[in-house]
N, C-alpha and C positions, 0 to 999 in steps of 0.2 A: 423396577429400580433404576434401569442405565434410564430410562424417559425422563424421572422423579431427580434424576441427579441434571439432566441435561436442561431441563427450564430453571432448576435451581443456579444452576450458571448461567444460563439466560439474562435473569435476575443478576446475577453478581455482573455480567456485560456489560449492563444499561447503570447499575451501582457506579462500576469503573470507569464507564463512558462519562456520567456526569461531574464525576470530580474532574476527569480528566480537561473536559471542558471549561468550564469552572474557574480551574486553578489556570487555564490557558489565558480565559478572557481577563480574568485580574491581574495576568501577567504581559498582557497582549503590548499594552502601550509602550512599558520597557521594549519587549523584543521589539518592536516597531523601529526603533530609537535605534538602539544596537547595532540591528540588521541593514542599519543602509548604510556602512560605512566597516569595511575591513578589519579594520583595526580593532572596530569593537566584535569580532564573531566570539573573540576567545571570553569577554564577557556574558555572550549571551549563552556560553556551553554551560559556564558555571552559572550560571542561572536555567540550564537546563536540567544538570546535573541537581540543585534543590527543587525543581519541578517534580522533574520523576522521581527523586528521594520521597518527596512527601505522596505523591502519587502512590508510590509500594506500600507505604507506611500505611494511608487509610483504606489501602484494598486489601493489606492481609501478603503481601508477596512478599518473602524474605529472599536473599540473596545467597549463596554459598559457593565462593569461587578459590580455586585448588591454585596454585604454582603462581601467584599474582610477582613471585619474587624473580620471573624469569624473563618481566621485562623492564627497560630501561626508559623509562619517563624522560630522556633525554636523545632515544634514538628515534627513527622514521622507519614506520612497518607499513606491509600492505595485510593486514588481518583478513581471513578467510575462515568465517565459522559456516558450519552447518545452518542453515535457513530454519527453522520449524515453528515459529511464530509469527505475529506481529509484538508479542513481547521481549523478543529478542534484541530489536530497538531501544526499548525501554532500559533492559538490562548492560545495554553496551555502554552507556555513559556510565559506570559503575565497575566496568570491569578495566575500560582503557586508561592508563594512568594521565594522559596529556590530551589537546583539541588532535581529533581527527575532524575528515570528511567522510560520509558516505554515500554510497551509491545505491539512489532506491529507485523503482520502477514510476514511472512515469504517470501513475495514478496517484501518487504521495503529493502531487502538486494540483489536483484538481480538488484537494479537501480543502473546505475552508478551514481558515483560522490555520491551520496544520500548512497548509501553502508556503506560508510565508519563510518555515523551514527550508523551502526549495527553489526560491527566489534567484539566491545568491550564497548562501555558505552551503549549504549541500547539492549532490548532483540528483537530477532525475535523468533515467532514462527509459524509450522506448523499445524495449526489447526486440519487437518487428519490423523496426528499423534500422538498417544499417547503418544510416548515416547518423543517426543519434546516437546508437552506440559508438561509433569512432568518435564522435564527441566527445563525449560523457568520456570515455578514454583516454581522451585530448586532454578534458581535464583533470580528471586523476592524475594525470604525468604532469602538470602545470602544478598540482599540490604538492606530490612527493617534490619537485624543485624545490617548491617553500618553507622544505623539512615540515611539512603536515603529513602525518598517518593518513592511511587512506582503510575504510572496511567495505568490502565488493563481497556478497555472500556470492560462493562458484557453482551454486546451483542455480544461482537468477530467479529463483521464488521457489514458494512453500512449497515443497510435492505433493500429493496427496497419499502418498506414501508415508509419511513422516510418522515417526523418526526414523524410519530407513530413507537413506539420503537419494537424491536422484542425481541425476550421473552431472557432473562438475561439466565446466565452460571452459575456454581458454584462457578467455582473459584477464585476467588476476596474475594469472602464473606469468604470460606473454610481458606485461605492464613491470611486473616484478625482474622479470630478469634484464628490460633494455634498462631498467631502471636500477640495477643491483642493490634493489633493497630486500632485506629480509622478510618472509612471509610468516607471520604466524598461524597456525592451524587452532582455533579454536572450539571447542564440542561443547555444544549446549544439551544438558540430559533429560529437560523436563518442564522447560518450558513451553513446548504441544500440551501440557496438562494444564497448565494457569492459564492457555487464550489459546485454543484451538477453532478458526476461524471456518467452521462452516455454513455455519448460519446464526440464527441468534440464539436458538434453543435448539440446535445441535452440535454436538462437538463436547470437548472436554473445556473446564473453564471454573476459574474460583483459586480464592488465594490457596498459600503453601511455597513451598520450598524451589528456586529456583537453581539449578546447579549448573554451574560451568566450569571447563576446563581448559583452562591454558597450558600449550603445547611451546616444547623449545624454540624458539625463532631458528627458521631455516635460512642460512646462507645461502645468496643469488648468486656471490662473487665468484666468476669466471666461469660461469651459467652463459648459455648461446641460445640464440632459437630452438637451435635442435634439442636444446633439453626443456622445453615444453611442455612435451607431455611426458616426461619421467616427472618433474616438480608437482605436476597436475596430479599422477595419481599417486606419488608421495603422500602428499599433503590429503587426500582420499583415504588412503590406507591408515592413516595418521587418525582421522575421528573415528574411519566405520571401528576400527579396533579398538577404541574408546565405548562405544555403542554398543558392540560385540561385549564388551566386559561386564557391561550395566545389562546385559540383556536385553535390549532393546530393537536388536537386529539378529 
């Protein structure tokens, strides 16, 4: 049965892969357009934003997101969800009220067509490098200046543990506090079941219900270095007990 379910998702993979393509190349020449000039990125979000809408829509993924009332479409966050997808992406233009940036690992730019997300409005970075990393850091603190949100998942990718979290980074929290901007904590419950990325016909995969939850924005104000790592495992304690609740951990 788990075999019979896993090429069955297989199958729905390659279903998802191809709209998602698809709908990219018939969209390609706008982003093209957009994407070479600042000013238009916040066009190209809301053109991402009907991207992935329509993407959920013909793969069967519905959405269900709890406390959307406890942010302010007008404030500047550095959002910290738990990692357990690659559909996690997909669902973040959906949960954040205004343009963020985010910060994906440095294979997000070597896909075609997918590339050109990482060009210039989003960051990539090389996790085994240092100095890419303080880059890519460099620029997240160059966004928050610009009152752009910023989303940095604090585990730096999927665990293979998932949905048990793997142990959180600095940086997020670090970037948060020189920058006294609020962190929000956000828990994803179930999207490891819509695109669990093991292989093609291993893993969990196929529409249904994706569930998130937003956490209270946490104040940075009069935050120092040294609180660090209290914010860090805050903001830790803050999903696994979300996790813990769902049974999940």
């Amino acid at each position: 049965m788990k075999k019979t379910k896993e090429i069955l998702g297989g199958i729905w993979k390659l279903y998802a892969a191809t709209w998602f393509t698809g709908l990219l190349l018939i969209l390609y020449p706008i982003y093209v357009v957009w994407l070479k000039q600042e000013k238009n990125f916040n066009k190209a979000m809301q053109l991402l934003k009907l991207h992935t809408r329509l993407l959920m829509v013909v793969t069967g993924i519905k959405l269900k997101v709890k406390n959307r009332h406890l942010l302010d479409k007008n404030a500047t966050y550095i959002y910290t969800p738990n990692h357990t997808s690659y559909a996690d992406i997909l669902i973040l233009y959906h949960i954040i009220p205004s343009y963020f940036v985010f910060l994906g690992k440095i294979e997000l730019k070597k896909i075609p067509l997918f590339n050109i997300f990482f060009k210039d409005m989003n960051i990539a970075v090389d996790r085994k490098s240092n100095a890419s990393g303080k880059a890519a850091l460099d620029r997240c603190s160059e966004e928050l200046d610009k009152g752009n949100s910023v989303v940095l998942f604090p585990e730096g990718t999927i665990p293979k543990s998932c949905p048990k979290m793997g142990s959180f980074k600095n940086g997020a929290f670090k970037l948060a506090i020189e920058k006294q901007v609020p962190v929000v904590p956000i828990t994803f419950l179930s999207n490891y079941q819509r695109l669990e990325m093991r292989g093609l016909f291993t893993g969990k995969a196929g529409p249904g219900m994706a569930k998130a939850i937003i956490h209270e924005p946490i104040s940075t104000k009069g935050l120092t270095e040294a609180d660090v790592d209290s914010l860090r495992d805050k903001v830790y304690a803050i999903i696994h007990q979300e996790l813990e609740k769902h049974h999940l951990v």
